[in-house]
N, C-alpha and C positions, 0 to 999 in steps of 0.2 A: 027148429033151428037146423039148418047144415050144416053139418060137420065135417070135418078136414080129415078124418080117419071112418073107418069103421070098425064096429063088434068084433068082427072076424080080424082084424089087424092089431088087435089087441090079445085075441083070444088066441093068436099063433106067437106072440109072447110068452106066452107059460099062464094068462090068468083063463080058469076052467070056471065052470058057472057054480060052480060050489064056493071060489074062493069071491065071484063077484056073479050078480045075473047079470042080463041084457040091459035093465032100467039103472043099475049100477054105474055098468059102463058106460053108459049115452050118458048119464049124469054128469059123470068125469069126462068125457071128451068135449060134452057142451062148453065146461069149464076150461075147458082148455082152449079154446076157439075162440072164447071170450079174453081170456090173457094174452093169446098169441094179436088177437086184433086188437088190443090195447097198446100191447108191444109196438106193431109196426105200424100203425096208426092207419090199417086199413082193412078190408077182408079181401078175402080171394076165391073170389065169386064172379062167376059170367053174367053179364046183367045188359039189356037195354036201356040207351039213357039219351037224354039230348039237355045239355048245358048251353046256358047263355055266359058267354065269357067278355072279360072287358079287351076290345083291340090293342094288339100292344104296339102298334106305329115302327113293328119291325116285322123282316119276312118271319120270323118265328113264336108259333104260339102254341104255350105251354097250357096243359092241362092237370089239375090236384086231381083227377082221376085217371088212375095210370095202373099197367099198360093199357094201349090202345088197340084192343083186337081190330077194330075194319070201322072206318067211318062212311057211312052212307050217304049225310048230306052235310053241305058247307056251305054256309051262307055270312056276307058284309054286308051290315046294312043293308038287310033283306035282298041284297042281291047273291044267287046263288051259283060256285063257285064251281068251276066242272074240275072232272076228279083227277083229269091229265095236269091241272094246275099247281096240285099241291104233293108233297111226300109224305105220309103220315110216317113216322118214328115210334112203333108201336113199346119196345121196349121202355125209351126216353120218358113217353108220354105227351111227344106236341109234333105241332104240324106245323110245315115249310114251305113256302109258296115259291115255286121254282122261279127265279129271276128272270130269265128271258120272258116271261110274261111281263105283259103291261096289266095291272086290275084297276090301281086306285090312283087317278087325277096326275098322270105321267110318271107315276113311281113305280118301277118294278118289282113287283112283288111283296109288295109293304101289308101287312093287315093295319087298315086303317085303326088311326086311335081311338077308342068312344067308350062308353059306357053300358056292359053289356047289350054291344053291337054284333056280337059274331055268334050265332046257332049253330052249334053241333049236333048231331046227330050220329050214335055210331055205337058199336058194342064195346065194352070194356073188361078190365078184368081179366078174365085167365078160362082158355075152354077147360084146362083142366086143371086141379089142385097142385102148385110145385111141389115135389118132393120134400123139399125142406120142408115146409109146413106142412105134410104131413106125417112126417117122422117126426118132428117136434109136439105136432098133435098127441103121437102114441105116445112120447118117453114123457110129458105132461099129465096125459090120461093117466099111465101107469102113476106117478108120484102121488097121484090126487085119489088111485083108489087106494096106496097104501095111507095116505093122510086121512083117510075117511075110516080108514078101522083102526089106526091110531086117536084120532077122534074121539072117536065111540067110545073108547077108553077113558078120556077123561071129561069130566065132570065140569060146567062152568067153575063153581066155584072153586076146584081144583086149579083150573086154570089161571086161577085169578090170583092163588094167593100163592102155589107151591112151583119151586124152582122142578120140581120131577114134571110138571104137567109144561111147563114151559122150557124146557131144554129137552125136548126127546132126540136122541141120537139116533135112534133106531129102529124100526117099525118091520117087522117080517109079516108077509102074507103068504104063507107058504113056501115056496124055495127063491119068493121075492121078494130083498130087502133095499132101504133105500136110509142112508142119513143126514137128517135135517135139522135146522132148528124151529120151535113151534111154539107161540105162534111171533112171540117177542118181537126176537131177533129179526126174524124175517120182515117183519113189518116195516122196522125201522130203513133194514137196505132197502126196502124198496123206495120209501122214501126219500133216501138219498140217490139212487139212479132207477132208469127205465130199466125195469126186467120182465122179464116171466115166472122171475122166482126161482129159475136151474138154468144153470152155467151153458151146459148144453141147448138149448131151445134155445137162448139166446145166439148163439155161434152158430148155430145152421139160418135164424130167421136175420141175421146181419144185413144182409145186401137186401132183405124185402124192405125195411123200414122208409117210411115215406119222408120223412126229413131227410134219408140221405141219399133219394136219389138223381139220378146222373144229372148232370146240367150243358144243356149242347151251348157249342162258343158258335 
């Protein structure tokens, strides 16, 4: 799996390979890559793709895979659209057929309506990992390697029956502490809303979430 951080972005943290090794750490950051892309309901990963999308019978069409690094080819009903015709909106996520063209049956600029009629073709994603999600990758990593040697500590059945195994405040790994609740609590807020589980990782990955992004008028 790729990961949104590295060993070394962790280990200039303060955790040394005494307090976690290298398979430690990948283990917690894989976990973290997993909740962050749960969170924003996407990953952040550079990728070749080509989607059949339904025409929306307006100059503008949106794409559920967002952002838009560089679209290659465009095609309406198999007819292919040249590249001066359109604006892609890489941020947004969709593409604008400049209206002084004529494409589709006297209408400027319109993508015809149809039922995955329009091929994409184009890179998506992100050439490189945004900040935000990778400092949310680390301050996740971190919380997941102290949860793992607070863990260790307790016992299923521990877990199951006593208030000390289920209320931990406090877990130190050396000059690294973090306070949480385990595993109860936590279970339930998630439950009740979309998180990552800490307050922060949520507030830096805000604006990546794919239900809230932008919408062009």
């Amino acid at each position: 799996m790729d990961l949104y951080a590295s060993i070394q972005d962790v280990r200039d943290r303060g955790v040394d390979e005494d307090t976690a090794d290298d398979l430690t750490v990948t283990r917690a950051l894989a976990r973290a890559r997993m909740m962050i892309d749960a969170y924003c309901g996407r990953d952040f990963l550079r990728r070749e793709e080509t989607h059949l999308v339904d025409g929306s019978g307006t100059s503008a069409l949106f794409l559920d895979d967002r952002p838009i690094v560089e679209v290659t080819r465009l095609a309406v009903d198999a007819a292919e659209i040249p590249s001066e015709s359109y604006r892609v909106y890489g941020e947004a996520g969709y593409i604008r057929l400049l209206g002084e063209i004529t494409i589709f049956m006297g209408h400027p600029g319109v993508f015809a309506a149809g039922v995955q009629n329009v091929e994409v073709e184009g890179v998506f994603g992100f050439d490189e990992i945004p900040p935000e999600a990778k400092e949310a990758s680390i301050l996740l990593g971190l919380m997941f390697l102290r949860m793992m040697r607070g863990e260790s500590n307790v016992s299923q059945s521990q877990a199951n029956t006593t208030d000390a195994a289920i209320g931990i405040k406090r877990v130190k790994v050396d000059d690294l502490s973090v306070e949480f609740e385990y595993p109860r609590q936590t279970a339930a807020d998630v439950a009740r809303k979309k998180t990552t589980g800490l307050a922060e990782a949520d507030r830096l990955l805000w604006r990546h979430r794919r239900d809230l992004e932008a919408i062009a008028i």
